[in-house]
N, CA, C and O atoms as a Tinker XYZ file with bonds, in Angstrom:
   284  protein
     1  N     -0.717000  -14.788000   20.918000    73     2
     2  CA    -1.341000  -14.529000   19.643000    64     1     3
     3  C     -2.633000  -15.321000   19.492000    63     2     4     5
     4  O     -3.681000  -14.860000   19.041000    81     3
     5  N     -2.451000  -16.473000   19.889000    73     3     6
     6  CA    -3.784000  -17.319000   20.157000    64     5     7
     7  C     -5.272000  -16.510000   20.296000    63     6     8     9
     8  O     -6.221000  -16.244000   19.559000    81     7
     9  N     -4.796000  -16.245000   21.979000    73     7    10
    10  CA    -6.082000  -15.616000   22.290000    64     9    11
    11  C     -6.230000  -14.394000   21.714000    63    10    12    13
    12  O     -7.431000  -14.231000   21.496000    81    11
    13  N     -5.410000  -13.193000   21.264000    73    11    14
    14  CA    -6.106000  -12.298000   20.568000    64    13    15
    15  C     -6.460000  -12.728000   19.393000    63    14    16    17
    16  O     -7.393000  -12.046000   18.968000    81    15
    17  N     -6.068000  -13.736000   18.512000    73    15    18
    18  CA    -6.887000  -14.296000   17.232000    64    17    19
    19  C     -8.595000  -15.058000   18.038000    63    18    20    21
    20  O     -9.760000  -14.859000   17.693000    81    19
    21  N     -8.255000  -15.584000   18.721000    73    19    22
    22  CA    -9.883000  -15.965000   19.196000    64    21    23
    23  C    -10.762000  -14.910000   19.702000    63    22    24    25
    24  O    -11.993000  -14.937000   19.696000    81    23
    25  N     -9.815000  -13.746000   20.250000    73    23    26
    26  CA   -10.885000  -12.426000   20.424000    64    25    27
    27  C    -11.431000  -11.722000   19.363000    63    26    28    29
    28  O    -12.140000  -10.718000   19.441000    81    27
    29  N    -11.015000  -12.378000   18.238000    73    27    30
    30  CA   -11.790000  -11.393000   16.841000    64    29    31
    31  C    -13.109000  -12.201000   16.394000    63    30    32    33
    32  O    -13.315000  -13.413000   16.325000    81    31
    33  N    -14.137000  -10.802000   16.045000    73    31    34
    34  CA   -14.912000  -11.535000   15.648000    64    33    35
    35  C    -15.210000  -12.125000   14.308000    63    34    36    37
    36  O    -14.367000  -11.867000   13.448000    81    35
    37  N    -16.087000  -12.762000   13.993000    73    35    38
    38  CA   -15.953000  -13.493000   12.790000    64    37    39
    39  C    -15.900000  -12.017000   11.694000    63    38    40    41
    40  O    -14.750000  -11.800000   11.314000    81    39
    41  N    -16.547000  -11.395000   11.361000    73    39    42
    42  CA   -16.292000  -10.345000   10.568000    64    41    43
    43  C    -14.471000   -9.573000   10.708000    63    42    44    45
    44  O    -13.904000   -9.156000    9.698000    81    43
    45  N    -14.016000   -9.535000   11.669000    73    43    46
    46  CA   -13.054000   -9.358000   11.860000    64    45    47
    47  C    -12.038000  -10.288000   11.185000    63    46    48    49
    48  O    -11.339000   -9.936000   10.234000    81    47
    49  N    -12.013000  -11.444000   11.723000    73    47    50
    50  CA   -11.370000  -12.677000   11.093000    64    49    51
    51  C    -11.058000  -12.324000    9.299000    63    50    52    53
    52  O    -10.060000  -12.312000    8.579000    81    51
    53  N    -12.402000  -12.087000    9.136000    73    51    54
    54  CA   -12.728000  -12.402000    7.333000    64    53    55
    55  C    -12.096000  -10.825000    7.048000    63    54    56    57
    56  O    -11.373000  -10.755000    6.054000    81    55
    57  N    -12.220000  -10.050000    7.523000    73    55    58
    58  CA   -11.194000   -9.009000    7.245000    64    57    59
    59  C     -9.780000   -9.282000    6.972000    63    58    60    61
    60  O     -9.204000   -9.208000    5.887000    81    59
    61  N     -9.344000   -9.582000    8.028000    73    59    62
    62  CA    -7.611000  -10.397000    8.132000    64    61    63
    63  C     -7.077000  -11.095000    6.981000    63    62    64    65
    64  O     -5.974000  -11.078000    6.434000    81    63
    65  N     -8.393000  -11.846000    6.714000    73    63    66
    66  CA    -7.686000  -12.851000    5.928000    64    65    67
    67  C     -7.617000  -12.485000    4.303000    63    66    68    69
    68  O     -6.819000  -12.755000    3.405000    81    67
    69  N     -9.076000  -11.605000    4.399000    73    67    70
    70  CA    -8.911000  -11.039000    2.828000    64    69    71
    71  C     -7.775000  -10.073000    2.938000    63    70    72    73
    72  O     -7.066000  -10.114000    1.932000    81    71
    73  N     -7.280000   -9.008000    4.063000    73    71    74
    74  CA    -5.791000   -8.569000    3.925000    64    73    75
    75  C     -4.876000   -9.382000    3.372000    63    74    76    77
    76  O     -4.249000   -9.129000    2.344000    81    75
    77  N     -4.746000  -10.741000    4.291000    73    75    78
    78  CA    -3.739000  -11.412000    3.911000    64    77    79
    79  C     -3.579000  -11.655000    2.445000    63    78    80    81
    80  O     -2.611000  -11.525000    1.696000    81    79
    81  N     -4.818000  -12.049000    2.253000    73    79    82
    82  CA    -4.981000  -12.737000    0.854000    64    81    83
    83  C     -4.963000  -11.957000   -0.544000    63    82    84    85
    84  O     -4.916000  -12.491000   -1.653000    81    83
    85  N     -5.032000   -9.906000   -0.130000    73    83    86
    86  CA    -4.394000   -9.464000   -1.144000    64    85    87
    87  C     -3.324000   -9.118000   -0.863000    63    86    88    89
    88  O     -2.674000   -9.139000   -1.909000    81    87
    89  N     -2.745000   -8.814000   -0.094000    73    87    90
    90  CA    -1.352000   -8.773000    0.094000    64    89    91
    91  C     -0.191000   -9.756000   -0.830000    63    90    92    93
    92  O      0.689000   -9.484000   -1.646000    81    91
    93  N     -0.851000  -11.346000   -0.060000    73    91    94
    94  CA    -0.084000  -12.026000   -1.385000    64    93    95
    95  C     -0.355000  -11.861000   -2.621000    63    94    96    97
    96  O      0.527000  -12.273000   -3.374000    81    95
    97  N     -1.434000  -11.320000   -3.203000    73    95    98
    98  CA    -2.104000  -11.166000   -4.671000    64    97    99
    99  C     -0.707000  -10.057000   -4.628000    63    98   100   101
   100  O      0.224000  -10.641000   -5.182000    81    99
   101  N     -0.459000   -9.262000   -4.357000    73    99   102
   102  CA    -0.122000   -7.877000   -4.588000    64   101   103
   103  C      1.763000   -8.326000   -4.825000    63   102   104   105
   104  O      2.478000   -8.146000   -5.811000    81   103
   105  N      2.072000   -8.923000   -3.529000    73   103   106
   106  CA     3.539000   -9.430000   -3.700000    64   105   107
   107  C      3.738000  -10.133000   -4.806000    63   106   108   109
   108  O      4.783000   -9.950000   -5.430000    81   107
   109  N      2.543000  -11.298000   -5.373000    73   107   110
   110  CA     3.339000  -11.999000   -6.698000    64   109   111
   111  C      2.722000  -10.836000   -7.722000    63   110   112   113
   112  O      3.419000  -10.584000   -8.705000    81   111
   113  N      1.619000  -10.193000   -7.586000    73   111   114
   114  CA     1.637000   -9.098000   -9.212000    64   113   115
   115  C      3.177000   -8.310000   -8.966000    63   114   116   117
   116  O      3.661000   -7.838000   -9.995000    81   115
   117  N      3.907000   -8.148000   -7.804000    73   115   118
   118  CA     4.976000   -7.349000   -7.981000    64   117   119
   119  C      5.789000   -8.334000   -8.622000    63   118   120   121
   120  O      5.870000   -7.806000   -9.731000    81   119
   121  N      6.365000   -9.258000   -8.700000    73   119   122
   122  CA     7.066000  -10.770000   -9.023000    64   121   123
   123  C      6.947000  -10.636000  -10.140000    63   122   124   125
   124  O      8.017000  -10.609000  -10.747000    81   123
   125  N      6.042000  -10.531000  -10.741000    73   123   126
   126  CA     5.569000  -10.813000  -12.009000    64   125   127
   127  C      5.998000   -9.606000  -12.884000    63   126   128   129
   128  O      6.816000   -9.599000  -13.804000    81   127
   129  N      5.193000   -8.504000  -12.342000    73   127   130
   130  CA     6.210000   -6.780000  -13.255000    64   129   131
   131  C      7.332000   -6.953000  -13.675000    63   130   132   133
   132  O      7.826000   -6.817000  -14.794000    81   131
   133  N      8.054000   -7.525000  -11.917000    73   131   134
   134  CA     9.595000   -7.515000  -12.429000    64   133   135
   135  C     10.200000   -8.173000  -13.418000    63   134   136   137
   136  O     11.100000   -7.671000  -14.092000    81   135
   137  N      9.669000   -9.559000  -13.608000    73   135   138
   138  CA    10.169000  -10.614000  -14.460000    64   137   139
   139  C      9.493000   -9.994000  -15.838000    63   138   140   141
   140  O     10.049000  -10.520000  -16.802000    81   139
   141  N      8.900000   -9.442000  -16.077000    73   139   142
   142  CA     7.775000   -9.056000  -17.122000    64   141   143
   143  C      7.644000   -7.967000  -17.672000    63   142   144   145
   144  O      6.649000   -7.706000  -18.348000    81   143
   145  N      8.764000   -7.016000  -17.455000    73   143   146
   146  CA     8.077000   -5.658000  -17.139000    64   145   147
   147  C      7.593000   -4.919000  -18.304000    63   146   148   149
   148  O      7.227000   -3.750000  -18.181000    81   147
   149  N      7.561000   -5.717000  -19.779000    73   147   150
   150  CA     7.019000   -4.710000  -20.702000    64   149   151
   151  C      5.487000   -5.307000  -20.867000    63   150   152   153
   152  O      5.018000   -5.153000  -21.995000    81   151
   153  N      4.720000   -5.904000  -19.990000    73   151   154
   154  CA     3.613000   -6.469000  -20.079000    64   153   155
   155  C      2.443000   -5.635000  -19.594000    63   154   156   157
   156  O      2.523000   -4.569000  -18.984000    81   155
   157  N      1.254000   -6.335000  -19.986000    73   155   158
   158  CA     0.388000   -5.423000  -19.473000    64   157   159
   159  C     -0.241000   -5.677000  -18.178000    63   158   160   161
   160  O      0.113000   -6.789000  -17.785000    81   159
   161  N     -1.072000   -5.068000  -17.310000    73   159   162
   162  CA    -1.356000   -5.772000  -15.943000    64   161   163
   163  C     -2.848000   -6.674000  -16.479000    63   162   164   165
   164  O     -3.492000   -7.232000  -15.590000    81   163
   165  N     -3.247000   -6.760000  -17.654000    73   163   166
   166  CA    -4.348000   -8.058000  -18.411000    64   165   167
   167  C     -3.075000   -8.838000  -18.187000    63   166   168   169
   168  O     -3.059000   -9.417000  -17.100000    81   167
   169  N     -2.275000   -8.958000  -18.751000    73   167   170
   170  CA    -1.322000  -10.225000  -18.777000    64   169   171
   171  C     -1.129000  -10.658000  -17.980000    63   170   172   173
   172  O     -1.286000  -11.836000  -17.656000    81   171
   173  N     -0.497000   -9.316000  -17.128000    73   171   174
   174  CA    -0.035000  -10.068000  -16.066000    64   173   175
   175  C     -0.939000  -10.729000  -14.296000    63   174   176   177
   176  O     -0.541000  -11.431000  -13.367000    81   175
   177  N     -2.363000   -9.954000  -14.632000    73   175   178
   178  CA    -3.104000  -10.896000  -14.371000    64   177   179
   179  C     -3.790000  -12.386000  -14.727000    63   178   180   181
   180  O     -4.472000  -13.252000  -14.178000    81   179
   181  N     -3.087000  -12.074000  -16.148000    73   179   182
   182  CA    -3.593000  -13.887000  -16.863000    64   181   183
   183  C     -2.529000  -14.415000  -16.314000    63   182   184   185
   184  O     -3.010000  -15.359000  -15.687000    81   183
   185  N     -1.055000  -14.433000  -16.082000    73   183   186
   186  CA     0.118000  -14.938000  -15.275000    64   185   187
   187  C     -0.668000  -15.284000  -14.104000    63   186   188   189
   188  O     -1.244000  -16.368000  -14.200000    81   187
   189  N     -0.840000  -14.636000  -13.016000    73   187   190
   190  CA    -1.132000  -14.982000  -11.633000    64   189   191
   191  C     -2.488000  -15.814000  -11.722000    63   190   192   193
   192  O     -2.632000  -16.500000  -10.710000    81   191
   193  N     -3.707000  -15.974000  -12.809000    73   191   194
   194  CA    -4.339000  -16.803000  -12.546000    64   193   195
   195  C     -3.686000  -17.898000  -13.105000    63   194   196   197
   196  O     -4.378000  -18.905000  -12.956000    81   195
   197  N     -2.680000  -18.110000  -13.665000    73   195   198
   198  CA    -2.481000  -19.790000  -14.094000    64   197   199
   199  C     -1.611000  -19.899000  -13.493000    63   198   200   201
   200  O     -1.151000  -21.038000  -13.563000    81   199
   201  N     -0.817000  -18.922000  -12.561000    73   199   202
   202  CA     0.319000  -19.532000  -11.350000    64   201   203
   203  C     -1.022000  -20.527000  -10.449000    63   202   204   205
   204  O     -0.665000  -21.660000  -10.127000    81   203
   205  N     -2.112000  -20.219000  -10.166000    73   203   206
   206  CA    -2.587000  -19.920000   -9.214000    64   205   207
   207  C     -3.131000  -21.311000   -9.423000    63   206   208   209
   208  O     -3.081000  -22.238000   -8.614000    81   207
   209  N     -3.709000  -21.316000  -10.744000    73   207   210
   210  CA    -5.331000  -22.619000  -11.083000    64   209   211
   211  C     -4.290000  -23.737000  -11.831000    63   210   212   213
   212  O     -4.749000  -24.822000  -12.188000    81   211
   213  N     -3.150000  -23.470000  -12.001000    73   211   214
   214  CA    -1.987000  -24.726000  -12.734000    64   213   215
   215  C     -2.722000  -24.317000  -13.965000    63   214   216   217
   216  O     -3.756000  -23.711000  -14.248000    81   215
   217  N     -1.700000  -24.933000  -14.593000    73   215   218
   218  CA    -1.420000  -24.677000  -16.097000    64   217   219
   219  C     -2.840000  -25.682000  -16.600000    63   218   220   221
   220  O     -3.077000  -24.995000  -17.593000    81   219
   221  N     -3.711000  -26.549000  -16.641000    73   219   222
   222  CA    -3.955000  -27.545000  -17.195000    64   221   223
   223  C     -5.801000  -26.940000  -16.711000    63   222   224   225
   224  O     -6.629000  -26.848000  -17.616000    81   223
   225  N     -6.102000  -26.675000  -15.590000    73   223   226
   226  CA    -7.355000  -25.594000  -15.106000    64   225   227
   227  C     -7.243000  -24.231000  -16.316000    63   226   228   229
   228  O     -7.923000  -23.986000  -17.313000    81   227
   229  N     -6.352000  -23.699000  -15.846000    73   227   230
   230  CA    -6.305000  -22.521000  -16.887000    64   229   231
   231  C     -6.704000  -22.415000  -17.925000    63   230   232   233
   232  O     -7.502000  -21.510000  -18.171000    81   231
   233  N     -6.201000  -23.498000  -19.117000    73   231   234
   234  CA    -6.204000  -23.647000  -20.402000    64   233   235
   235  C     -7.983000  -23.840000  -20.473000    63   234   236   237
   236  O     -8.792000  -23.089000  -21.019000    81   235
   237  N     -8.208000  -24.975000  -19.803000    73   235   238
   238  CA    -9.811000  -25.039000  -19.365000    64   237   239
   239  C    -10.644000  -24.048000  -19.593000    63   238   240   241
   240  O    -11.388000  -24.001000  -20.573000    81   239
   241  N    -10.561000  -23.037000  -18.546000    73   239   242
   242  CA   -11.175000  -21.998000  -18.263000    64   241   243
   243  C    -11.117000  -20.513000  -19.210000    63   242   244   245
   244  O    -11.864000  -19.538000  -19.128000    81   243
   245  N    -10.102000  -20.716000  -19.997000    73   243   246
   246  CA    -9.639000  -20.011000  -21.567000    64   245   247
   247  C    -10.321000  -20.295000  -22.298000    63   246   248   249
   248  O    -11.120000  -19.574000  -22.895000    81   247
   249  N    -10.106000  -21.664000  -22.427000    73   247   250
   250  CA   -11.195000  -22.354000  -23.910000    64   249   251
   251  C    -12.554000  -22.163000  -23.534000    63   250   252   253
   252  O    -13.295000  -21.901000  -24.481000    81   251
   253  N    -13.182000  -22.232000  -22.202000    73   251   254
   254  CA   -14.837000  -21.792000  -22.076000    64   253   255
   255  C    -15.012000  -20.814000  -22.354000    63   254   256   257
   256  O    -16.049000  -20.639000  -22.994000    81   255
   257  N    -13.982000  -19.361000  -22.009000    73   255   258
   258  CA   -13.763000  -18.164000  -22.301000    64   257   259
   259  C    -14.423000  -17.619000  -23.516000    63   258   260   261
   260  O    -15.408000  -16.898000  -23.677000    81   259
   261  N    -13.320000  -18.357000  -24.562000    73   259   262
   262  CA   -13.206000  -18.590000  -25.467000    64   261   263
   263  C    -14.777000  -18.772000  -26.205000    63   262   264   265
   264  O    -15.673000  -18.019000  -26.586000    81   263
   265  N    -14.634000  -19.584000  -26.177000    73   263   266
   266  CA   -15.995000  -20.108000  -26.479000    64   265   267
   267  C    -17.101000  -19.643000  -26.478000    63   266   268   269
   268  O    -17.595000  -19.654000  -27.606000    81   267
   269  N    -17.785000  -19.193000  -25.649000    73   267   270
   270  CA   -18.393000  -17.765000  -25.369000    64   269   271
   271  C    -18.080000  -16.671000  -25.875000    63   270   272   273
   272  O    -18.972000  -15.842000  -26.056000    81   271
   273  N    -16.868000  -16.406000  -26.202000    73   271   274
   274  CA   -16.725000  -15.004000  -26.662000    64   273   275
   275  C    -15.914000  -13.750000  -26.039000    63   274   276   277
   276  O    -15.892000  -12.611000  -26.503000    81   275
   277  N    -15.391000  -14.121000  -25.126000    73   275   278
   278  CA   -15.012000  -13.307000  -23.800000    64   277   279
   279  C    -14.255000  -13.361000  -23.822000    63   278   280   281
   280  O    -13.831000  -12.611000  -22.941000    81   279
   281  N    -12.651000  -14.312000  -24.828000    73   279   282
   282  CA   -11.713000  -13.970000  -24.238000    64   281   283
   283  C    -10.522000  -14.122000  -25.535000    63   282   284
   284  O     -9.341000  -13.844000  -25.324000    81   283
């Protein structure tokens, strides 16, 4: 596995990884439906960003939101 991961090229690589990286986006938005399921996918994208940024970033990034007008 090694060497076919070193045979990719860098564009390749960054492909992979953004797969990977919605894939997990996709497995916890499923996590989340389930536990959630009369929610909306706004919500339950506000869920996965404060799984994501901790509870204490989040609130942060609400209140600038906020603040501005946006949220």
């Amino acid at each position: 596995m090694d060497a076919w991961y070193r045979s990719l090229t860098p564009t390749e690589r960054g492909e992979l990884l953004r797969e990977a990286w919605n894939t997990g986006r996709e497995l916890q938005l499923a996590g989340l439906r389930a536990r959630f399921p009369s929610e909306s996918e706004e919500q339950l994208e506000l869920r996965l960003a404060e799984r994501w940024l901790g509870a204490e970033l989040f609130e942060r990034v609400m209140a600038h939101k906020r603040a501005r007008g946006l949220g």
